[in-house]
Residue frames relative to the residue before (quaternion, step in Angstrom):
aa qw qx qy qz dx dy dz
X 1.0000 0.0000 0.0000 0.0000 0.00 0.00 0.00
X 0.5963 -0.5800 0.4944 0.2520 3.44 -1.48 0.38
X 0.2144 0.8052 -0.5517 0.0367 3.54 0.50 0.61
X 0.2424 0.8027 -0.5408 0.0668 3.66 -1.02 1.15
X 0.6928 -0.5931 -0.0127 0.4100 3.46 -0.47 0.21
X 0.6763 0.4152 -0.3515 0.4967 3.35 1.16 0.90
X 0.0876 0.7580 -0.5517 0.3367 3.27 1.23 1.75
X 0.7324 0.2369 -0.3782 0.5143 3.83 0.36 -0.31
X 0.3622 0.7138 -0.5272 0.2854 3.78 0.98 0.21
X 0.3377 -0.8372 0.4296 -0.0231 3.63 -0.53 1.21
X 0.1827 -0.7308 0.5930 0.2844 3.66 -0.76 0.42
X 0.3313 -0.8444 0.4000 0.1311 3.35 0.16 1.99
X 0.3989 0.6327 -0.4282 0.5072 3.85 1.45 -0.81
X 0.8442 0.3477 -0.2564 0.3173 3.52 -0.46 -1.61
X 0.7208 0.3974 -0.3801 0.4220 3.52 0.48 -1.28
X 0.4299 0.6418 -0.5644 0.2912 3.89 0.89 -1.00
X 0.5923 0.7519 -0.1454 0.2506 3.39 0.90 -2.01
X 0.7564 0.4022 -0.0982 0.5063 3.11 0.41 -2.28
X 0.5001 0.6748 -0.3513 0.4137 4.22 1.37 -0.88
X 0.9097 0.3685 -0.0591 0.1820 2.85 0.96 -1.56
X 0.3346 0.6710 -0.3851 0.5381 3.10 2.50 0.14
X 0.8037 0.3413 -0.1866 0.4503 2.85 0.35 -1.93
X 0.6689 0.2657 -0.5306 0.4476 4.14 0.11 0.40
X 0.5479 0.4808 -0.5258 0.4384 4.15 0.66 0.15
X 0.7416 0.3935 -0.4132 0.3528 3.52 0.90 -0.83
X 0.5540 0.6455 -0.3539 0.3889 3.96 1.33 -0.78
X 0.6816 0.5683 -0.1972 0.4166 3.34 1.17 -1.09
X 0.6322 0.2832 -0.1853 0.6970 4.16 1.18 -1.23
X 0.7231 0.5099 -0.3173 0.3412 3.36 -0.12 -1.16
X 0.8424 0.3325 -0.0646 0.4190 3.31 -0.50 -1.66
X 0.7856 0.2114 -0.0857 0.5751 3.81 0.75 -1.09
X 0.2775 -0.8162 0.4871 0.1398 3.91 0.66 -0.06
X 0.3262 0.7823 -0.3780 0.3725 3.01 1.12 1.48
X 0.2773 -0.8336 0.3818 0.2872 3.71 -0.27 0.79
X 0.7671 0.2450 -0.1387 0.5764 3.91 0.83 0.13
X 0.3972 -0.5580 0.7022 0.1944 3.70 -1.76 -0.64
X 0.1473 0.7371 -0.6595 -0.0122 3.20 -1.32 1.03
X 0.2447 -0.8118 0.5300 0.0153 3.43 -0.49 1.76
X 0.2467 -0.4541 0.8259 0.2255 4.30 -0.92 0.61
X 0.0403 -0.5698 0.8140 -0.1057 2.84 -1.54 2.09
X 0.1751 -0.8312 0.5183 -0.0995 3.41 -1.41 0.87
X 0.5021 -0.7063 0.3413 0.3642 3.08 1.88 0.37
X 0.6758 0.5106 -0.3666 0.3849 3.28 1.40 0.43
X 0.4835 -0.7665 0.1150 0.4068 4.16 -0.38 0.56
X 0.3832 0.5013 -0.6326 0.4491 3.99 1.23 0.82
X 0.7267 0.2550 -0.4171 0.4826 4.03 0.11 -0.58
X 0.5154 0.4929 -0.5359 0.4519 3.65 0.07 0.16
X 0.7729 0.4175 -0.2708 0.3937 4.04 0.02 -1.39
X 0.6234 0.4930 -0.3206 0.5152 3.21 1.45 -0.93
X 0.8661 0.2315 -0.3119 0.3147 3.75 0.32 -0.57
X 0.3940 0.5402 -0.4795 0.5684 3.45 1.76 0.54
X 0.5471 0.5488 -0.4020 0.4877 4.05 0.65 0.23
X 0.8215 0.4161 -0.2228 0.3198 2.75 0.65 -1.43
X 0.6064 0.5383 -0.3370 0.4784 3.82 1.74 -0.69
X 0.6884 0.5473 -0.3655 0.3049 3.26 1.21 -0.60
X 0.5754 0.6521 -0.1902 0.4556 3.17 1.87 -0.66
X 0.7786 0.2616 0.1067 0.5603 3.46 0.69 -1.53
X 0.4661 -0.7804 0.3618 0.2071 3.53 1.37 0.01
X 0.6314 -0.5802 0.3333 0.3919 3.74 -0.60 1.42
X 0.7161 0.5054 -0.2655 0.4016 3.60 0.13 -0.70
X 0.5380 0.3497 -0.2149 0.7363 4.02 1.91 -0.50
X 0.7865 0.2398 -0.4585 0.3370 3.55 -0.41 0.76
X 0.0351 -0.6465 0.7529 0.1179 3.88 -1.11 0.31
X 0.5010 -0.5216 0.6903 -0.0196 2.71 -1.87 1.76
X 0.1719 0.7699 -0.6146 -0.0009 3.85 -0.56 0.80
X 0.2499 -0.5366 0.8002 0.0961 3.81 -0.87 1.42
X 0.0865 -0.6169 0.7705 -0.1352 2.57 -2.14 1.21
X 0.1940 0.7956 -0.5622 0.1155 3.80 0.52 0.58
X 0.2455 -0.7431 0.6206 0.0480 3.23 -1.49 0.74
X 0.5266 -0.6947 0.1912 0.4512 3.74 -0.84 0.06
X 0.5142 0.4468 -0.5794 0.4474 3.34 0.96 0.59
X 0.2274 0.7323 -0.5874 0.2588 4.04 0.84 -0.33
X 0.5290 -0.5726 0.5926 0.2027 3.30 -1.59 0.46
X 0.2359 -0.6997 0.5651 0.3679 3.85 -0.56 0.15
X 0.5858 0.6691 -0.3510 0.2929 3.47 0.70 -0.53
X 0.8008 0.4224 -0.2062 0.3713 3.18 1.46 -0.43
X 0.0275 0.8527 -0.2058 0.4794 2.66 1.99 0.56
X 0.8792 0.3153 0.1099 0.3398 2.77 -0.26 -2.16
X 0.5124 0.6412 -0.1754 0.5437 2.86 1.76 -1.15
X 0.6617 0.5123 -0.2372 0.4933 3.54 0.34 -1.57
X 0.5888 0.5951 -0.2605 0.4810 3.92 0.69 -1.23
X 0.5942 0.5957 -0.0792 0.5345 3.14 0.45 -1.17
X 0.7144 0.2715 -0.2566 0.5916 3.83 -0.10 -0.84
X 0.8432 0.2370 -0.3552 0.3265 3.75 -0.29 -0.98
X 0.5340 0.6255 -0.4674 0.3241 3.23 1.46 -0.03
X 0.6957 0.4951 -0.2500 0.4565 3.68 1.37 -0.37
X 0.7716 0.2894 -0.2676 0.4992 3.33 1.18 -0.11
X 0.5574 -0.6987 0.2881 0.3438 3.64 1.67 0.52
X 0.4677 0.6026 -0.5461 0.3464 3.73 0.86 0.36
X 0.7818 -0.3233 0.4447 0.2941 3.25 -2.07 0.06
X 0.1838 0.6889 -0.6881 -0.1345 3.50 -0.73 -0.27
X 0.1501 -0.7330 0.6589 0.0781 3.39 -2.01 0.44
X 0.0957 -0.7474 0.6343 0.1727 4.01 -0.39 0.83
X 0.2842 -0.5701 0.7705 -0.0247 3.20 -1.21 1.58
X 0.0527 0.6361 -0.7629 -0.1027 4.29 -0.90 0.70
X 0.5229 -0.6457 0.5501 0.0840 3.22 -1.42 1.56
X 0.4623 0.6911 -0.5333 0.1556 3.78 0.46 -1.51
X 0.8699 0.3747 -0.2014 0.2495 3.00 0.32 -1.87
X 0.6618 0.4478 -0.2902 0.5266 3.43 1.06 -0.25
X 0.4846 0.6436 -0.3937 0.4427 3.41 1.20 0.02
X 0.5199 0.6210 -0.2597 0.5258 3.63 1.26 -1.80
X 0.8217 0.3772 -0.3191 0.2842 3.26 -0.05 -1.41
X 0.8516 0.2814 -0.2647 0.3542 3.47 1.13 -0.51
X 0.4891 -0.8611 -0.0016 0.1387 2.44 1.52 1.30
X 0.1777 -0.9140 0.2656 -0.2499 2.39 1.05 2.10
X 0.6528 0.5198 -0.1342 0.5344 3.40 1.37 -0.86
X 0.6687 0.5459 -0.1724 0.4744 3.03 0.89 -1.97
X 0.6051 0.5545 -0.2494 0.5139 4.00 0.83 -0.79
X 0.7750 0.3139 -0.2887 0.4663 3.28 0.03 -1.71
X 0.4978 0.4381 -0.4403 0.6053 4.39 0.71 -0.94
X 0.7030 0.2750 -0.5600 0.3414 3.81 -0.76 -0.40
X 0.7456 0.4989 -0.2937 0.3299 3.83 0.40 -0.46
X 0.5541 0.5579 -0.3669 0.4971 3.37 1.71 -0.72
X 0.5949 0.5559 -0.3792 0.4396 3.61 1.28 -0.55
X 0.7308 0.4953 -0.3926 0.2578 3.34 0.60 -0.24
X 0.5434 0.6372 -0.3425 0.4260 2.66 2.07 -0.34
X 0.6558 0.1467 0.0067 0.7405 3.59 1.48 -1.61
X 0.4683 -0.6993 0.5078 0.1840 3.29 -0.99 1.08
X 0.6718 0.3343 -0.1990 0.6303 3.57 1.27 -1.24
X 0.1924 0.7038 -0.6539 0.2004 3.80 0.23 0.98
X 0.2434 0.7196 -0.6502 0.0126 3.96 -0.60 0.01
X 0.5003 -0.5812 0.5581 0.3168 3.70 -1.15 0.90
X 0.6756 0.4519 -0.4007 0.4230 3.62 0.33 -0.68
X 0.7564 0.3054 -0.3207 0.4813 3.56 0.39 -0.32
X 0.8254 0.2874 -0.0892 0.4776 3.76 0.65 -0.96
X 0.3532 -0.6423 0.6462 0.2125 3.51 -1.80 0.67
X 0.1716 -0.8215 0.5413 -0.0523 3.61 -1.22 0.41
X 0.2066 -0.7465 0.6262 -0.0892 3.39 -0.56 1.62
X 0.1854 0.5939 -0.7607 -0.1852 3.00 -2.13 -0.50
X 0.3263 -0.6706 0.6572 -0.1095 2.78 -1.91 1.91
X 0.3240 -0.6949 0.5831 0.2686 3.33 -1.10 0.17
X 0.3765 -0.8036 0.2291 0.3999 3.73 -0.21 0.36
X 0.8153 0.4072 -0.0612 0.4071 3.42 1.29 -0.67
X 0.6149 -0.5078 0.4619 0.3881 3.93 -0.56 0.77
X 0.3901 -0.6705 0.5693 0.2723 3.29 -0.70 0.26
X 0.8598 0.0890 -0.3762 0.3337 3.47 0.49 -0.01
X 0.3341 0.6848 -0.5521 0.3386 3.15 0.59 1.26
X 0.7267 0.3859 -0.0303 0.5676 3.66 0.81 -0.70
X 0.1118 0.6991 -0.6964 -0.1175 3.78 -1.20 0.98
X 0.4410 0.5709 -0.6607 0.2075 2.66 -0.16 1.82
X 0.6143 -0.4421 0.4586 0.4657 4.16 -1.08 -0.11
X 0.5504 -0.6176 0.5191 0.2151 3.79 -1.11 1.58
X 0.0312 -0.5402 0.8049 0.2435 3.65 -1.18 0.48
X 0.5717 -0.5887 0.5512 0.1510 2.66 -2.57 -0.60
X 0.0921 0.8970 -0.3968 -0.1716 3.04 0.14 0.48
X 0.4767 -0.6401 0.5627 0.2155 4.05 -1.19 0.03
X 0.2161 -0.7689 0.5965 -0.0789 3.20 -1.06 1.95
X 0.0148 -0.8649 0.4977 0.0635 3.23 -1.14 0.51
X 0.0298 0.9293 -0.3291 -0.1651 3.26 -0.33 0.86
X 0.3457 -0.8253 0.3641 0.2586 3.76 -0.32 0.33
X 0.6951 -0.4784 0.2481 0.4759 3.77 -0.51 0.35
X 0.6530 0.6263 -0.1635 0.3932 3.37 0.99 -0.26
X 0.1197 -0.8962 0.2529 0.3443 2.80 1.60 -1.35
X 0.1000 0.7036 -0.6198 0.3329 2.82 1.04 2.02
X 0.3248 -0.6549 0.6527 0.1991 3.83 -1.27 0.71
X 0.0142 -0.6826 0.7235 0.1020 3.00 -2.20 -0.57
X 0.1105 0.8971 -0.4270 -0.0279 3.17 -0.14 0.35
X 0.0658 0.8373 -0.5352 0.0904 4.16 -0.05 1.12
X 0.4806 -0.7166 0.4140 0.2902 3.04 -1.21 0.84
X 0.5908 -0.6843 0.3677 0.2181 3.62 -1.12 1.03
X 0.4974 -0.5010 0.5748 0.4138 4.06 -0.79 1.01
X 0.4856 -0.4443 0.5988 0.4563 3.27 -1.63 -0.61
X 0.6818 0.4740 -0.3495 0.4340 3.34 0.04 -0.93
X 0.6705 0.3729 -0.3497 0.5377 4.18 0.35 -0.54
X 0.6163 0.3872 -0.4844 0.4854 3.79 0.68 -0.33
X 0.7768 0.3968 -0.3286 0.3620 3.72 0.15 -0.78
X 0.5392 0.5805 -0.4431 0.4195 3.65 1.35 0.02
X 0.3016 0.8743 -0.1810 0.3346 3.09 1.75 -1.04
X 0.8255 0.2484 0.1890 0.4702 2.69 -0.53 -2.25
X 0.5572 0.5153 -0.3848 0.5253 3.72 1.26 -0.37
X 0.8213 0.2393 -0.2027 0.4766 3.61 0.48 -0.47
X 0.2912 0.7325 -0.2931 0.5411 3.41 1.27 0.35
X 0.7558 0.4903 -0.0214 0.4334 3.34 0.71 -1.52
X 0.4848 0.5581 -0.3277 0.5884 3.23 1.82 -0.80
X 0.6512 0.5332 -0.4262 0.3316 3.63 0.58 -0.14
X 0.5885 0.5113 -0.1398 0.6105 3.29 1.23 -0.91
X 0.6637 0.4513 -0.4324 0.4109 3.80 0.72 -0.20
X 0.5611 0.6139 -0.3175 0.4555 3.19 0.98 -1.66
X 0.7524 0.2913 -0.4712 0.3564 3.81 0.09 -1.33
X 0.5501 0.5840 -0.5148 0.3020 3.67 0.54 -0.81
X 0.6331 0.5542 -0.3895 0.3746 3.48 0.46 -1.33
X 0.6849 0.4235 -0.3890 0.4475 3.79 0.82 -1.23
X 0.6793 0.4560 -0.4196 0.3930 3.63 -0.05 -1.62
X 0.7635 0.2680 -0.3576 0.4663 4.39 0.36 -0.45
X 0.7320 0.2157 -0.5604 0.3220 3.46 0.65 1.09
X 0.2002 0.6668 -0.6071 0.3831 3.27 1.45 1.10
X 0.6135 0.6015 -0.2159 0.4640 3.56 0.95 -2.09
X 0.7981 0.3341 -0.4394 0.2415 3.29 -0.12 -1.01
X 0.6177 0.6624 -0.2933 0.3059 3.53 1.32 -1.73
X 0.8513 0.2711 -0.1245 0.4316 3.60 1.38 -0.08
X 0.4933 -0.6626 0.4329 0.3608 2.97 1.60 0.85
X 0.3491 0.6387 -0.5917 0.3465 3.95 0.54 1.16
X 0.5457 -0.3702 0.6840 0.3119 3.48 -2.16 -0.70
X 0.1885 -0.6410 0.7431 0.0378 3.51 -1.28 0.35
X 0.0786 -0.8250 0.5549 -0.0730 3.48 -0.21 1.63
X 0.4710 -0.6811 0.5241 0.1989 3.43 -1.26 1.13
X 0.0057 0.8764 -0.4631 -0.1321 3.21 -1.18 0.05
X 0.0968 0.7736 -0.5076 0.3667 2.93 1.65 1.35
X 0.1320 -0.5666 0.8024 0.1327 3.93 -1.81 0.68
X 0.8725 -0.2456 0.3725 0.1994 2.71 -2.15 0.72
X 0.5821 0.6190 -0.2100 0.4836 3.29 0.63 -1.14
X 0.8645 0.3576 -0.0571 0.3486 3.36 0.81 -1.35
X 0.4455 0.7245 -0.0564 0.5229 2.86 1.56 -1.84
X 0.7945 0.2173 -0.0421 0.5654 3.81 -0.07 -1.56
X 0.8768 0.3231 -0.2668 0.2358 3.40 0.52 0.15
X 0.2762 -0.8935 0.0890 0.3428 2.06 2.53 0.48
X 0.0843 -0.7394 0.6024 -0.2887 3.36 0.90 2.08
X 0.7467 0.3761 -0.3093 0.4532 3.96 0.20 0.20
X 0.6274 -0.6052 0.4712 0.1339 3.28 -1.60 0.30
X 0.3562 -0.7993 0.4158 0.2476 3.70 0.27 1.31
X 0.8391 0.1754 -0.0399 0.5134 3.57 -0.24 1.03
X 0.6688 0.3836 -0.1443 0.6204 3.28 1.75 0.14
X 0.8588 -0.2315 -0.1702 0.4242 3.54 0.10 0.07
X 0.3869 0.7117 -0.3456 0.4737 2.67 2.42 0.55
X 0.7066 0.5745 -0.2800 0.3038 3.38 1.35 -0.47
X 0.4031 0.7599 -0.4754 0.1844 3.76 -0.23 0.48
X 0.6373 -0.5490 0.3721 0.3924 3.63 -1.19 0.40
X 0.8278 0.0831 0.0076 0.5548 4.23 1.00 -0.60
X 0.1858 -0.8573 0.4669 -0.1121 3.04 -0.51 1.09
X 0.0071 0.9033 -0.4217 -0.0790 3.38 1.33 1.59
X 0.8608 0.3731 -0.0913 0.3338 3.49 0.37 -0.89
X 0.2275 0.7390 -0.5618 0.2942 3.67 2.01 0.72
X 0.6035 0.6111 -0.3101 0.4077 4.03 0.76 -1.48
X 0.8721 0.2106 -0.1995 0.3940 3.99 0.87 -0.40
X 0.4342 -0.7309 0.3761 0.3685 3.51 -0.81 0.99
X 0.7749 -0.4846 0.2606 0.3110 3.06 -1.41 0.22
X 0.8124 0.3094 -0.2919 0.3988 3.67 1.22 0.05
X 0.3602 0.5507 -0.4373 0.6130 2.98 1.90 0.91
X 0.4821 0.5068 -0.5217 0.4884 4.31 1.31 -0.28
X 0.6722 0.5836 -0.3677 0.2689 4.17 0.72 -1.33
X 0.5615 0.6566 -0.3111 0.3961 3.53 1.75 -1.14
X 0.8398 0.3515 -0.1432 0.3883 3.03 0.96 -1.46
X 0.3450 0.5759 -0.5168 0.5313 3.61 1.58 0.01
X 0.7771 0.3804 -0.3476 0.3614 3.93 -0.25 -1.31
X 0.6435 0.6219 -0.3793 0.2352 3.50 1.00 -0.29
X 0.7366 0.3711 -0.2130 0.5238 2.67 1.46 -1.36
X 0.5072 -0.7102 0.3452 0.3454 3.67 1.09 0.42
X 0.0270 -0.7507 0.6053 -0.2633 3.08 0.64 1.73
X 0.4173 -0.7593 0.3527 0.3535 3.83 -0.55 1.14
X 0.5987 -0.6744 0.2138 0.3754 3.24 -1.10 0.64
X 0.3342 0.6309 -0.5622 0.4174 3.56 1.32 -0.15
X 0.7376 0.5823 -0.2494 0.2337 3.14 -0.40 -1.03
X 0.7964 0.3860 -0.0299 0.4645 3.21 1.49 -1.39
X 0.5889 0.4360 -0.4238 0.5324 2.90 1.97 0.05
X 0.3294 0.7874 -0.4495 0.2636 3.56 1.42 -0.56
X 0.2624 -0.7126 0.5920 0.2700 3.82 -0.92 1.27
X 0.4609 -0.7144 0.4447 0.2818 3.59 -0.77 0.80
X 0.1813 -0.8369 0.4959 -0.1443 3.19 -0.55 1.27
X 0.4627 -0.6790 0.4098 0.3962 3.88 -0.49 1.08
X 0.1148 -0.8634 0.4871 0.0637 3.57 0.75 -0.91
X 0.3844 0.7421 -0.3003 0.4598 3.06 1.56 1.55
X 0.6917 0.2016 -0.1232 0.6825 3.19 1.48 -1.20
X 0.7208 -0.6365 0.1865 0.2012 3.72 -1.59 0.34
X 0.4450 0.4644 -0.2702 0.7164 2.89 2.44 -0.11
X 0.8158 -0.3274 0.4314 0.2029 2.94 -2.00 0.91
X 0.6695 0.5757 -0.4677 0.0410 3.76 -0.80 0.62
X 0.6683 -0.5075 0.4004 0.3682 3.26 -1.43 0.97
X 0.6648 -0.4335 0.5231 0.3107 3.06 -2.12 0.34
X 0.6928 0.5527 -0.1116 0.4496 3.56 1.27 -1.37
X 0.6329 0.6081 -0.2720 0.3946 3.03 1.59 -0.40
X 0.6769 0.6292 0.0110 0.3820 2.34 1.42 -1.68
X 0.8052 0.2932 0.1955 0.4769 3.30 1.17 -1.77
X 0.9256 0.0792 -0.0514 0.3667 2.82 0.14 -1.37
X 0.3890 -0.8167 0.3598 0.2285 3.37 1.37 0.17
X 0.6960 0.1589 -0.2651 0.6481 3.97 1.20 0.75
X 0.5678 -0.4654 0.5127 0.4451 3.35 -1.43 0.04
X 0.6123 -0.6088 0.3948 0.3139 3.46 -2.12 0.62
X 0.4566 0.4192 -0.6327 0.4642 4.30 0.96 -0.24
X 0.5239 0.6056 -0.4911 0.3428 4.30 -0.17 -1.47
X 0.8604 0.3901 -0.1701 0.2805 2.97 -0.29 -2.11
X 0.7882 0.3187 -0.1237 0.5117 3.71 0.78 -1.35
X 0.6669 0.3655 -0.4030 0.5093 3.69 1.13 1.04
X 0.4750 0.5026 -0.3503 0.6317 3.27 1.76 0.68
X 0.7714 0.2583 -0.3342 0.4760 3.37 0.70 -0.44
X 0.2612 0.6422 -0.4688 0.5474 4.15 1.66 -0.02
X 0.7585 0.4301 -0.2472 0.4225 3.35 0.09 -1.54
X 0.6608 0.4549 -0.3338 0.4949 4.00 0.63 -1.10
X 0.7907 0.3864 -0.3273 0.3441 3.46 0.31 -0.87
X 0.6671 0.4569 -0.2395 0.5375 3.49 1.15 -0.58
X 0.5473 -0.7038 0.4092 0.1941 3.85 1.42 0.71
X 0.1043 0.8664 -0.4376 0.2169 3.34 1.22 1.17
X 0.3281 -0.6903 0.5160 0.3867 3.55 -0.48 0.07
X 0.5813 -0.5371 0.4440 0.4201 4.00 -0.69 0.65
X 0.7708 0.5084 -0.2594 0.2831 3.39 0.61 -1.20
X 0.4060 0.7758 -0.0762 0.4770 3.23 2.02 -1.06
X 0.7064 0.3598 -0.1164 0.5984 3.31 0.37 -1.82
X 0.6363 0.6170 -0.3294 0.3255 4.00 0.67 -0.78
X 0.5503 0.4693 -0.2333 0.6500 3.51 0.96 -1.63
X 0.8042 0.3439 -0.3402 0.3452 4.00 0.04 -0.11
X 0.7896 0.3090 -0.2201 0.4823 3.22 0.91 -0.96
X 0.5052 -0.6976 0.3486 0.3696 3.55 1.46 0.40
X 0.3608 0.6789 -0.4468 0.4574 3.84 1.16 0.91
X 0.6554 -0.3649 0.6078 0.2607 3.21 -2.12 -0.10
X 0.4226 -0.5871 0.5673 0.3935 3.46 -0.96 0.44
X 0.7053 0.5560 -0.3159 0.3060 3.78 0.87 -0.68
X 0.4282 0.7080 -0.2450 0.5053 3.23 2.08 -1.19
X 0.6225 0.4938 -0.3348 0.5065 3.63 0.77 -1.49
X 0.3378 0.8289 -0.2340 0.3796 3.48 0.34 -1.50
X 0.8788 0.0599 0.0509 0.4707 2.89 -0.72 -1.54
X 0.6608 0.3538 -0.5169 0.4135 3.82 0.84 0.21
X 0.4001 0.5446 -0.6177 0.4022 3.46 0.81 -0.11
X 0.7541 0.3540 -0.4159 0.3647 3.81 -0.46 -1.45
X 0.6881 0.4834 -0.4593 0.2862 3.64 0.40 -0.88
X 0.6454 0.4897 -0.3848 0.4423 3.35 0.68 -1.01
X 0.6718 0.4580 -0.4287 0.3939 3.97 0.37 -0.74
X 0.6399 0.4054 -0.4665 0.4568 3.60 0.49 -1.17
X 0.5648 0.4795 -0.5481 0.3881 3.94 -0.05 -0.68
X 0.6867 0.5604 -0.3107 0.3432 3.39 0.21 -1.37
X 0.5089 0.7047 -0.1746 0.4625 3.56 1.13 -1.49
X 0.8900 0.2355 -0.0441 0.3879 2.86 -0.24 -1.78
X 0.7256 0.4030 -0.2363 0.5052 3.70 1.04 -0.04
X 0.2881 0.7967 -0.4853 0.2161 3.48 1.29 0.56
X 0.5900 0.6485 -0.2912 0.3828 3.80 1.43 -0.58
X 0.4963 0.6559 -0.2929 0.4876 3.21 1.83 -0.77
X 0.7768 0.4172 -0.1878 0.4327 3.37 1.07 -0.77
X 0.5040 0.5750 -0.4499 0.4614 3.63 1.19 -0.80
X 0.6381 -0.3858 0.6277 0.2234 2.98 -2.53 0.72
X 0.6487 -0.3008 0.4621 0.5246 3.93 -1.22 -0.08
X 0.2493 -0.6796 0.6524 0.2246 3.49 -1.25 0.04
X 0.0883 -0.7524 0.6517 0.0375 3.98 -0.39 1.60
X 0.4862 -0.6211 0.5461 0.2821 3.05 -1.81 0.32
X 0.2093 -0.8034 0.5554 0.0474 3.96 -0.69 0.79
X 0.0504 -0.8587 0.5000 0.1005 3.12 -0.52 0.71
């Protein structure tokens, strides 16, 4: 194949199109539902997904549910406003905190950051986790580590037990449960869909919460990476805030990228290394294009598979017994 640097370069007209049969037909047809309700977040998969969806099902069939908590960004907010205010849908703000607190979501995830920093206190400090290292710089497996920041903006940064990262991320996750629970009794009270807005990017690498923002009845835009989502945001004229916006988990109370967080390279690299893996590039090939090492390459192939690999459970149905 011809692989160069405008292989993930879409024909944004058509596919907009081909999205939009096949989510009008998943949506009446297949699920006998009269509308779409999308958790917008001011970021640009819920944006493309719910500028699809008005264009598809019309402004008046979609609700826009914000769901912000108190570590939430305000910016996305504003953002989120903003989008349905250009494409004419409904919006509804659902604030989580309190129902978060109660299942004690905070209280959990702070008992574990102590173990990491003893003199952690939310009231004084923000709190991330980063992985430390590019993926292709290193064959070795990402840890995690735990940032703090203080009103000042003194850091710290230590690497995380296992057992305090997975307490972590275990309550974390309550964040991502709670919205699901809301957006499917937005869905249900009106006989709608609940639409995902996971990419490929995410989805296959299992960037999302099983049963949490993994959970929804359609799932238009798992099949496309994440800089083939920017093509189709600018098409359908998704504002530009929004599209210049660095994507950000918007989970913990400090600032951090997706790339920080996760994926450990930027999204052209990452999703034209993995183009390249799936389509059986040669390492050396994909290099002379993406301006890399043949080893650099290399090492994003393995990283991207083992993710893929190792998060395949994220993706399975229940598992029943058959007799």
């Amino acid at each position: 194949m011809n692989f160069n640097k405008d292989s993930l370069r879409l024909d944004a007209a058509k596919v907009v199109e081909e999205l939009s049969q096949a989510v009008l037909r998943q949506i009446r047809v297949t699920l006998k539902k009269g509308g779409a309700v999308v958790g917008v977040s001011g970021g640009i998969d819920s944006s493309m997904t719910a500028a699809l969806c008005a264009k598809v099902l019309g402004p008046d069939k979609v609700l826009g549910v914000m769901m912000p908590e108190k570590d939430s960004s305000g910016e996305s907010k504003i953002l989120a406003e903003k989008l349905a205010k250009k494409f004419g849908f409904e919006t509804v703000v659902e604030e989580i905190t309190g129902g978060l607190d109660g299942m004690g979501c905070y209280r959990r995830r702070d008992e574990a950051m102590r173990q990491v920093f003893p003199d952690y206190d939310p009231a004084v400090h923000k709190s991330k986790i980063v992985i430390p290292t590019n993926i292709l710089e290193k064959d070795t497996f990402n840890f995690f580590n735990l940032t703090i920041e203080d009103k000042k903006g003194n850091s710290k940064t230590k690497r995380m037990p296992l057992g305090a990262y997975l307490q972590i991320v275990a309550a974390s996750n309550l964040k991502q449960r709670l919205r699901m629970t809301t957006l499917y009794y937005h869905a249900e009270k009106r006989n709608w869909a609940v639409v995902g807005t996971g990419n490929k990017d995410e989805h296959a690498q299992g960037f999302f919460v099983k049963y949490g923002d993994g959970g929804a009845d359609i799932k238009p835009i798992a099949h496309l990476f994440k800089i083939q989502v920017f093509q189709l945001a600018e098409y359908l004229g998704v504002p530009d805030e929004i599209i210049k916006r660095t994507p950000t988990t918007d989970t913990y109370s400090a600032d951090v990228t997706q790339e920080e967080f996760f994926f450990g390279l930027d999204f052209y690299r990452m999703d034209m290394l993995w183009y390249a893996m799936e389509n059986k590039v040669p390492p050396d090939e994909a290099a002379k294009v993406l301006g890399l090492t043949e080893e650099q390459v290399q090492r994003g192939y393995a990283n991207i598979e083992r993710k893929i690999k190792a998060t395949e459970y994220l993706r399975m149905a229940p598992l029943e017994i058959s007799q």
